[in-house]
ROSE-117216 format. One record per residue: residue number from 1; x, y, z of N, C-alpha, C in turn. Coordinates in pm, 1 decimal. Atoms other than C-alpha are relative to their C-alpha. Layout:
BEGIN
NUM,X,Y,Z,X,Y,Z,X,Y,Z;
...
This chain:
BEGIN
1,84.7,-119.9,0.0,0.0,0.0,0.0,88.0,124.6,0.0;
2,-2.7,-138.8,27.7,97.4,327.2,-131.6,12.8,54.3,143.1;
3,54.3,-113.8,-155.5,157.7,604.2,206.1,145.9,69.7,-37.9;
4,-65.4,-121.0,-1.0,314.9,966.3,217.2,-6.6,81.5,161.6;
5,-23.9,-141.2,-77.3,445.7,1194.3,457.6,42.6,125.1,-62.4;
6,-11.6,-135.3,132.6,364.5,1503.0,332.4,-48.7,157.6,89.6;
7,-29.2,-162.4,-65.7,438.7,1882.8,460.8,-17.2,85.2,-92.4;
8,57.7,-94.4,98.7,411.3,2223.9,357.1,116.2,63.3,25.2;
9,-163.8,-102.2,15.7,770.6,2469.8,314.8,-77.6,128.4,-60.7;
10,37.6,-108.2,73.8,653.1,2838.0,238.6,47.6,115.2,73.0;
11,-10.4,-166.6,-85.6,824.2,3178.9,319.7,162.2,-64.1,67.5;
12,-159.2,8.9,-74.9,1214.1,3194.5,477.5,-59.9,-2.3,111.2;
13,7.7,56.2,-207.0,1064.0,3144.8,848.5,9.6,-157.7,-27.5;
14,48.3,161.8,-7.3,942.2,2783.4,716.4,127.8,-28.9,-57.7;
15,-121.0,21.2,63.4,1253.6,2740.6,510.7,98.2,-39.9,121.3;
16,-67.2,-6.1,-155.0,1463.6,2830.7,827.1,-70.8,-160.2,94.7;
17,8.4,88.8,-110.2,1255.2,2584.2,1066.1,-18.9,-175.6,-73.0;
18,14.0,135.7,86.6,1241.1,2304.5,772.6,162.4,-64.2,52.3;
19,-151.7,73.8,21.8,1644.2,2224.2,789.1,-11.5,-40.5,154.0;
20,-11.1,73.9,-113.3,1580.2,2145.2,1195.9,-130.3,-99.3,-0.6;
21,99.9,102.3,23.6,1233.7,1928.8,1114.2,15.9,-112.7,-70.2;
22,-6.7,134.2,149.3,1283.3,1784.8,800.7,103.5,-132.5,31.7;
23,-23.6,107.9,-34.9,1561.7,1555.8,916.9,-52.8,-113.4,88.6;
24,83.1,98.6,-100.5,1366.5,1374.9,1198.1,-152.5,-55.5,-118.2;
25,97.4,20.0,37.5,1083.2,1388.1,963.1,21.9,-95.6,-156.9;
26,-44.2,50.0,112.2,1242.4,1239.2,669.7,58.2,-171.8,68.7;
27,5.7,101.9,-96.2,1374.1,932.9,900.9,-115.4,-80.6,20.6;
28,126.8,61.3,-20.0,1012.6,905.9,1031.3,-66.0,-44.9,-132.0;
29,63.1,1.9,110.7,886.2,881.1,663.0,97.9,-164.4,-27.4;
30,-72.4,101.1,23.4,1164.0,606.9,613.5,-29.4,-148.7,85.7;
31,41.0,95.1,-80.2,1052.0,402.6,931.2,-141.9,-27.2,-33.8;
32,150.6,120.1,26.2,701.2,362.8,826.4,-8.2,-13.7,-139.6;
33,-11.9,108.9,113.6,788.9,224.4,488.0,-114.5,161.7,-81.9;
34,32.2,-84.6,71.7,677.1,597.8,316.4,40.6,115.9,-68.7;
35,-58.3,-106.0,50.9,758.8,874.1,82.6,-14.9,140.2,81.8;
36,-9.0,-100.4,-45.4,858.6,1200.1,185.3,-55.9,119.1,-132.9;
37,-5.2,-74.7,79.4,688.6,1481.8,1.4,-57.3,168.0,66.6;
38,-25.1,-115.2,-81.6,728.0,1852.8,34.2,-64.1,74.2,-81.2;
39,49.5,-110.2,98.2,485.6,2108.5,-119.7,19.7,153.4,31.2;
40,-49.5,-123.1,3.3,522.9,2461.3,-181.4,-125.1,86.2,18.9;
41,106.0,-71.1,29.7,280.2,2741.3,-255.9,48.6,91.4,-127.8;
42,-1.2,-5.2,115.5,393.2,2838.0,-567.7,-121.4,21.9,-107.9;
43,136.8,-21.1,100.8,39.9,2841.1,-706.7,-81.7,143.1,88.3;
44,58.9,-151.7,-97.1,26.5,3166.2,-507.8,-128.6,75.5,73.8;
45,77.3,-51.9,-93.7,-215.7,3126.0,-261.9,-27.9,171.0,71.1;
46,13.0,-141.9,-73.0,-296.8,3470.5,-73.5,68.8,-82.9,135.8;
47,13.1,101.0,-89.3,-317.5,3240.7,221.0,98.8,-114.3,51.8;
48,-120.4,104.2,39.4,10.8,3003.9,185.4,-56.6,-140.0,98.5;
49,46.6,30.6,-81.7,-143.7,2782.3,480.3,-133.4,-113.8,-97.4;
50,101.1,41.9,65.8,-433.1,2684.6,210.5,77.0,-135.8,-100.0;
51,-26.2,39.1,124.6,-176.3,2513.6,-22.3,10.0,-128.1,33.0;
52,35.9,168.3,-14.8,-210.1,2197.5,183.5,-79.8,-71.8,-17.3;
53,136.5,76.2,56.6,-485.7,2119.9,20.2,72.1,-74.0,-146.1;
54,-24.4,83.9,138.6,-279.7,2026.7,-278.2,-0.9,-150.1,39.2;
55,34.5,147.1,-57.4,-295.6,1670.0,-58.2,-90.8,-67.3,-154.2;
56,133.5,21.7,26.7,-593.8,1649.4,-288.5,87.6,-66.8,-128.0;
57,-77.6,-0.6,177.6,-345.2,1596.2,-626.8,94.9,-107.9,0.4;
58,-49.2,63.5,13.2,-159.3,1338.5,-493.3,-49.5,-183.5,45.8;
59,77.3,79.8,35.5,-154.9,969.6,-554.0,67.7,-95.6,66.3;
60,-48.6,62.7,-104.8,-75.5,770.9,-285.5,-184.7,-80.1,84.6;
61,130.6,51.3,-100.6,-344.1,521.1,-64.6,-5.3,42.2,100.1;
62,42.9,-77.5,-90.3,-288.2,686.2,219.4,134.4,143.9,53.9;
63,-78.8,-95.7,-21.0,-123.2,1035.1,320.3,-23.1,52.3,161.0;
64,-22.7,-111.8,-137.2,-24.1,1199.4,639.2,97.9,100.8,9.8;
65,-62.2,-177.7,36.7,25.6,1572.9,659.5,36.8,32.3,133.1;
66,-74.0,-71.4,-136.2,246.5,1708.7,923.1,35.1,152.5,-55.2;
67,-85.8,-84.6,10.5,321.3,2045.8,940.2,129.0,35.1,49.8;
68,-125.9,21.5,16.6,653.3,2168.0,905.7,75.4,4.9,135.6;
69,-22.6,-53.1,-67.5,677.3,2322.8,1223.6,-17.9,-121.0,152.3;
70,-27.7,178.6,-70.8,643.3,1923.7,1407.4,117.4,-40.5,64.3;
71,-121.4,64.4,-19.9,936.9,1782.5,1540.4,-83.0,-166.5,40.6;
72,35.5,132.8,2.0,902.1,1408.5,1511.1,80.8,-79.0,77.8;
73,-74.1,51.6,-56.6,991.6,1177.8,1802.9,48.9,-147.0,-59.5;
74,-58.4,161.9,74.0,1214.4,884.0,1661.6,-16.7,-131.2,81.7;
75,84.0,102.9,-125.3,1067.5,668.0,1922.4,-180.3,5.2,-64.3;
76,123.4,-37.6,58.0,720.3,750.6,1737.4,-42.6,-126.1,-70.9;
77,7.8,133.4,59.3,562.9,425.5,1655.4,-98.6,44.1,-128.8;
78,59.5,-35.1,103.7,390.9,423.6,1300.7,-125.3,46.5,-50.2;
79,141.3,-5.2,7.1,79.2,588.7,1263.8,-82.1,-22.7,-119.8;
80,100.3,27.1,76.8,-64.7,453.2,947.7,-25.0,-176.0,39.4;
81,18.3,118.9,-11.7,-51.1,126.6,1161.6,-63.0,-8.4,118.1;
82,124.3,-39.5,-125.2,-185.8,304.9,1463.5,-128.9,28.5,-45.4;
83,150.4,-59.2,20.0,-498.3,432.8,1281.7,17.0,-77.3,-157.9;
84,-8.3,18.9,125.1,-519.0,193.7,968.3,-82.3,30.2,-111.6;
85,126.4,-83.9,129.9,-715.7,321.5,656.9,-81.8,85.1,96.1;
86,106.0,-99.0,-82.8,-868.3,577.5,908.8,7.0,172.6,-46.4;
87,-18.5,-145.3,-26.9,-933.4,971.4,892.9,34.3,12.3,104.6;
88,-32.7,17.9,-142.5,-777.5,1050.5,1217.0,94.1,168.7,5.8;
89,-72.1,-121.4,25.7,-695.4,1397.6,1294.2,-39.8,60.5,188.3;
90,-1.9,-74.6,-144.3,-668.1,1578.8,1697.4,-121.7,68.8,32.8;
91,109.5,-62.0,-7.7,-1003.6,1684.8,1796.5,53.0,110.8,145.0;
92,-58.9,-128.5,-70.9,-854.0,2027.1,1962.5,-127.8,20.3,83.9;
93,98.7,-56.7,-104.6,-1205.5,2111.4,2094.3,-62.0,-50.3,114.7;
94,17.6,48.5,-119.4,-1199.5,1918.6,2412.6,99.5,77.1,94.7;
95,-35.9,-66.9,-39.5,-933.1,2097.9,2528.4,49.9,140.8,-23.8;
96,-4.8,-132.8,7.8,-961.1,2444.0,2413.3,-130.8,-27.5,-57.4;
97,145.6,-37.1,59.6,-1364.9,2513.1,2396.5,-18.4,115.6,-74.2;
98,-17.4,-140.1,9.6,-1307.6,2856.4,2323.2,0.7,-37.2,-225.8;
99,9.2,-3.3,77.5,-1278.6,2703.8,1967.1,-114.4,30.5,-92.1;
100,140.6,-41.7,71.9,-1640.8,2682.4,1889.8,-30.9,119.2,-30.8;
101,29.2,-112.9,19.4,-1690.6,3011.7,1926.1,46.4,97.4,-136.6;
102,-29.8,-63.6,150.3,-1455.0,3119.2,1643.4,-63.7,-115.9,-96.4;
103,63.7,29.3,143.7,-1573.8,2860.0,1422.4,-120.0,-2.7,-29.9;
104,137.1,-8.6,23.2,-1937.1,2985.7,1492.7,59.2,144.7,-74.7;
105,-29.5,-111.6,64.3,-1785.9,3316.8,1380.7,22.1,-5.7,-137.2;
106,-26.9,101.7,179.1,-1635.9,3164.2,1024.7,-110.2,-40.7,-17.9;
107,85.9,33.9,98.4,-1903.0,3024.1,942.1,-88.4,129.4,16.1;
108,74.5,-123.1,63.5,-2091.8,3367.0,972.1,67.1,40.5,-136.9;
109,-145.5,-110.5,74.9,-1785.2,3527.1,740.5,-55.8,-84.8,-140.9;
110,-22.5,114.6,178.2,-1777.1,3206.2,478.0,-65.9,-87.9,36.0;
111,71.3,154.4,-3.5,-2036.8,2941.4,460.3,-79.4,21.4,-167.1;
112,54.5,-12.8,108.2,-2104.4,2920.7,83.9,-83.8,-164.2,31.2;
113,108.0,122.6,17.4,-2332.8,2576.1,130.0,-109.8,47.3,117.6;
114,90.6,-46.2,-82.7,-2523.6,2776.6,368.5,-59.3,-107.3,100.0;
115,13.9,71.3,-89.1,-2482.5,2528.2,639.2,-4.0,57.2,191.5;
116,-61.1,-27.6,-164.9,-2505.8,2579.2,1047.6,-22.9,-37.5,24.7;
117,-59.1,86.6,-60.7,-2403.7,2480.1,1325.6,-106.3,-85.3,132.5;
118,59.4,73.4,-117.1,-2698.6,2373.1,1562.5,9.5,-141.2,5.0;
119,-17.8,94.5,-72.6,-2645.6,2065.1,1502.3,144.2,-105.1,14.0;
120,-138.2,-17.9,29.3,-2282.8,2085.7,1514.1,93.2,-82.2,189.6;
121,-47.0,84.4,-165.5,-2089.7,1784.5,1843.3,83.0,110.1,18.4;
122,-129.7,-73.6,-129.6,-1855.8,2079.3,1931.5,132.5,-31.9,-29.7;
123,-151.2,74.6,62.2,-1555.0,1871.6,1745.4,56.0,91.2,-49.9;
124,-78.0,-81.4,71.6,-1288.1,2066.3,1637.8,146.8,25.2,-26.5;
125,-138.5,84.5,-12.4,-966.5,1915.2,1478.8,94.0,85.5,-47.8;
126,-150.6,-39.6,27.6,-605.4,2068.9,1429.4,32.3,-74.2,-92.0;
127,-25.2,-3.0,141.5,-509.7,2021.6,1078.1,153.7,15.5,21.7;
128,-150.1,61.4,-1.0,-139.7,1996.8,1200.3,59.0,-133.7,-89.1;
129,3.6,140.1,-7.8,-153.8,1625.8,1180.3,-102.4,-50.6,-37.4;
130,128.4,77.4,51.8,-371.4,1456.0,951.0,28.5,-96.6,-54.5;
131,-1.8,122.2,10.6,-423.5,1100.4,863.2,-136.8,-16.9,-116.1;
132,83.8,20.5,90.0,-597.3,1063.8,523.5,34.4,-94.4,-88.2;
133,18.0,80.1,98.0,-688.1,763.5,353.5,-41.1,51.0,-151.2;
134,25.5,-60.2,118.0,-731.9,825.1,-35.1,-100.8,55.9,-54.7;
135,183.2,1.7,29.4,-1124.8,782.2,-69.1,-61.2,158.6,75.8;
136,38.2,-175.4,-67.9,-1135.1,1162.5,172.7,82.4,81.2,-91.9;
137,-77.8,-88.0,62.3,-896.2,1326.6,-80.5,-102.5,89.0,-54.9;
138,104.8,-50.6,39.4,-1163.9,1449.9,-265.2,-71.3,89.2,96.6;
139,75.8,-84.2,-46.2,-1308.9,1628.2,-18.3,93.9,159.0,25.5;
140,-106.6,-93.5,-44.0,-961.3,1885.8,52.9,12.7,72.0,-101.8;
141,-75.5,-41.9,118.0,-1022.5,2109.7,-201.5,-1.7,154.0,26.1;
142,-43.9,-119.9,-42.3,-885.9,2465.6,-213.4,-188.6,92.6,-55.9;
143,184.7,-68.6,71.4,-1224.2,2699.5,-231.3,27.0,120.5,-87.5;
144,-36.2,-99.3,140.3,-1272.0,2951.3,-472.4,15.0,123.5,96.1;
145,23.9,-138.3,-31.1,-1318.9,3247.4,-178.2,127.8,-6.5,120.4;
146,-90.2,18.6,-83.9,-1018.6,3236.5,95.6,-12.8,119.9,85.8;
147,11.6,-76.1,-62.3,-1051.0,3373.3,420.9,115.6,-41.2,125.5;
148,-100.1,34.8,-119.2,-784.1,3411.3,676.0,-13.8,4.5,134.6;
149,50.0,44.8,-177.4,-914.3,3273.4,995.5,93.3,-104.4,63.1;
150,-75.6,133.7,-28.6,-638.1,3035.4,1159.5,12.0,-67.7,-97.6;
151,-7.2,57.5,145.5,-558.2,2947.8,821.5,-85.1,-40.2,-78.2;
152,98.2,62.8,99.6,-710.5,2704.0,634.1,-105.0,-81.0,88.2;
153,102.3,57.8,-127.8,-855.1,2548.5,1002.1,-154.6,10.3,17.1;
154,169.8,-17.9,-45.3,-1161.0,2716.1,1018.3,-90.8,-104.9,-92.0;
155,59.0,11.9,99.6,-1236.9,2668.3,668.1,13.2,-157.8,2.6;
156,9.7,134.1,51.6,-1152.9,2282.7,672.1,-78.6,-117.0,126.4;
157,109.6,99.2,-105.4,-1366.1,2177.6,1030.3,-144.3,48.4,-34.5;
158,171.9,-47.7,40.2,-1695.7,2397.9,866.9,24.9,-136.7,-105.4;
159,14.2,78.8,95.9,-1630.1,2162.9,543.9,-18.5,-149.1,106.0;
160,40.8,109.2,-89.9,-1604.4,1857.1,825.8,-114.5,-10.8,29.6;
161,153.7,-12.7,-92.0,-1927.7,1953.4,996.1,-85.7,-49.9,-143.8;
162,50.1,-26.3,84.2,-2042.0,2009.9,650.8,-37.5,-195.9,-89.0;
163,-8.6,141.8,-11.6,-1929.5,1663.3,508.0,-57.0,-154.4,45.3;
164,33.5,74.6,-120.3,-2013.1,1490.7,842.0,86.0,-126.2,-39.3;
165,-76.9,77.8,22.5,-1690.6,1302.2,769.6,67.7,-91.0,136.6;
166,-21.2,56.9,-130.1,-1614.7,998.7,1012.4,178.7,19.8,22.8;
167,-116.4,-48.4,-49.4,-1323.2,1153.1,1169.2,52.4,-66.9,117.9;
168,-36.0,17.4,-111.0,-1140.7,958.4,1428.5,97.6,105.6,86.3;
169,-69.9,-121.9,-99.2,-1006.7,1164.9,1748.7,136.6,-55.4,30.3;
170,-138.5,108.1,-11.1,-594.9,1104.4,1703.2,65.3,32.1,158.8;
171,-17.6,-14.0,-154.7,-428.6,1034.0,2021.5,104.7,145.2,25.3;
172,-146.4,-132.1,26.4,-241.2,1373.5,2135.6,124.7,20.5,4.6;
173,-108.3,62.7,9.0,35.7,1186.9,2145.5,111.0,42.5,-118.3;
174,-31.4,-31.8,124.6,54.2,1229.6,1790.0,-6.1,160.8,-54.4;
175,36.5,-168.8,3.9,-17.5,1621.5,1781.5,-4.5,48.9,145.7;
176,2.2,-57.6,-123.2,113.4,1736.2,2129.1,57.9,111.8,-35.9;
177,-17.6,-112.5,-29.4,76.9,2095.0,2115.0,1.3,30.7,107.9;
178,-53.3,-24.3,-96.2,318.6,2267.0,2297.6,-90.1,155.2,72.2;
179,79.1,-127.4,-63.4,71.5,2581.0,2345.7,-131.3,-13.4,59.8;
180,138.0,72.3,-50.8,-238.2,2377.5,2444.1,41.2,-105.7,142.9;
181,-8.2,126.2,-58.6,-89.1,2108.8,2613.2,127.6,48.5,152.8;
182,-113.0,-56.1,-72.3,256.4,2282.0,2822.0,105.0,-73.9,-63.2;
183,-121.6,66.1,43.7,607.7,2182.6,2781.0,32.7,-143.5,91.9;
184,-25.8,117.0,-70.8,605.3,1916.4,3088.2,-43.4,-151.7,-80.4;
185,-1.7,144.1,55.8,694.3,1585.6,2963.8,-54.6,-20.9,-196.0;
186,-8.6,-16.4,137.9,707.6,1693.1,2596.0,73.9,-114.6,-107.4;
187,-93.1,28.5,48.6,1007.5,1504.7,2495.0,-73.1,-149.1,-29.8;
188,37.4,82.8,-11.6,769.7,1184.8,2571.2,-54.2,-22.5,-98.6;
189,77.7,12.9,49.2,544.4,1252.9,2331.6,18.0,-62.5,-168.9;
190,-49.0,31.2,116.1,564.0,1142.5,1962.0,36.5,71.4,-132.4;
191,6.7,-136.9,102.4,506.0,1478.2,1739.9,-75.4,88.0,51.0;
192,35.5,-164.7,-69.1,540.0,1806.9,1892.7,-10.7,107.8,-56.3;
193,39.7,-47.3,95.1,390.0,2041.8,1737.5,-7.9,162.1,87.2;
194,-45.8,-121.8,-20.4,529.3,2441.3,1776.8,-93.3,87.2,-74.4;
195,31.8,-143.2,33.5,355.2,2769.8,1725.7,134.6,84.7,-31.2;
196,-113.9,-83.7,80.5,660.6,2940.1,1537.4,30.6,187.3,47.9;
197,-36.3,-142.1,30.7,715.9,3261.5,1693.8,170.7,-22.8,93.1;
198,-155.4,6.0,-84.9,1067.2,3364.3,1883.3,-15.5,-100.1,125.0;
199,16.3,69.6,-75.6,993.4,3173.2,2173.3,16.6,-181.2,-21.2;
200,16.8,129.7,29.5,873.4,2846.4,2066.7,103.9,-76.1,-79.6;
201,-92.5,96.1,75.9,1125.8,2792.9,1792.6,132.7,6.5,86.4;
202,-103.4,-8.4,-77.1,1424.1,2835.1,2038.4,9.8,-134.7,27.7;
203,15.8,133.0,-108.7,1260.8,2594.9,2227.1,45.3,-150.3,-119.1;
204,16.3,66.5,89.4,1184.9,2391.0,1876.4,148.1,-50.5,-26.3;
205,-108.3,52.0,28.8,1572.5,2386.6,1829.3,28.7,-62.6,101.6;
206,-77.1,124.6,-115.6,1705.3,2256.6,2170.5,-69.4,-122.7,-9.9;
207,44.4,109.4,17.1,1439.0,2024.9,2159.7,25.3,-104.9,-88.3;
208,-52.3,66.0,108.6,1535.8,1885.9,1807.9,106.8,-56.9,50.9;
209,-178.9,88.1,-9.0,1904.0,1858.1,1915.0,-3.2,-130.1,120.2;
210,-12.9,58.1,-103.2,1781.1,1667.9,2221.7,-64.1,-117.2,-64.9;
211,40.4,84.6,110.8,1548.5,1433.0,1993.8,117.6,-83.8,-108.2;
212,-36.9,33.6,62.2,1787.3,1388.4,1773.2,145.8,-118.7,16.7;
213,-121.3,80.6,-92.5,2038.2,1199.8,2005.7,-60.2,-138.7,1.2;
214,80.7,184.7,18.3,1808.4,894.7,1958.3,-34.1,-50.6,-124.8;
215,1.5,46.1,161.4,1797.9,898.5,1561.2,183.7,-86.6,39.3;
């Protein structure tokens, strides 16, 4: 079976935090028996954040999208064998509720299928880390109107709701955000996943070099 690990590189910040990711992440792509592929935005999104929808163009049975900004623990056991043929993506809105609220807002802004949310579980997944079998590709497609709400996030849990795509909740194991979650007992986790400003990537490097003592 076909499987990708597949990221997004856009802009000299991502450039910059790619050469401390990409090796752990290129490794991890090697341990679960998958290609490494790296897209751009080149098709000049407004939005650069949106261009991970090109997912949609490639031809693989199953893909998992990390963003770049991940560090991957090499102790990280394989997740297209943890979640097999599954959608499986971090349902963020158990621990930050505060989400609903903006994505009741988005969908005021942009809801071209003129969908809402009453009868909407409150789910609301981080698009860090996604786990897509081939048969959901089809649904990731870039929209014709782009609005910059937490990227492409808002816009791709309204299309979920919308969908009503069976989404499994991935363990946060696999998407331990360091701004949701804290830094205690980080190093444990399997893919840590950084908010990119001065702070975090500091952290993002020691952490790497400390990770990387076990590749």
């Amino acid at each position: 079976m076909s499987k990708a690990i597949v990221t997004l590189v856009d802009g000299q910040k991502y450039e910059e935090i790619a050469k401390i990711t990409l090796p752990l992440m290129r490794n991890y792509a090697k341990k679960c028996g998958a290609d490494l592929v790296i897209l751009d935005n080149k098709i000049g999104l407004p939005v650069p954040h949106y261009a991970k929808l090109q997912i949609r163009n490639l031809d693989f049975e199953n893909i998992c999208f990390i963003d770049i900004d991940v560090l991957i623990n090499p102790k990280a056991p394989n997740i297209f064998e943890e979640y097999s043929n599954q959608l499986a993506m971090l349902d963020e809105g158990k621990y930050a509720p505060e989400r609903a609220m903006e994505l009741a807002f988005y969908n005021g802004i942009f809801n071209p299928t003129k969908f809402y949310l009453e009868s909407w579980d409150k789910r609301y997944f981080n698009t860090g880390v996604m786990l897509i079998p081939r048969k959901y590709l089809q649904y990731f497609k870039i929209p014709d109107k782009i609005q910059n709400s937490t990227g492409e996030q808002n816009f791709l849990n309204l299309l979920f709701c919308v969908e009503k795509l069976p989404i499994m909740d991935l363990d946060p194991k696999f998407n331990y955000q360091i701004s949701l979650f804290g830094k205690q007992g980080r190093l444990g986790m399997y893919m840590l996943h950084y908010t990119v400003d001065k702070q975090n990537t500091n952290q993002l490097i020691m952490d790497a070099y400390d990770l990387g003592k076990g590749v």
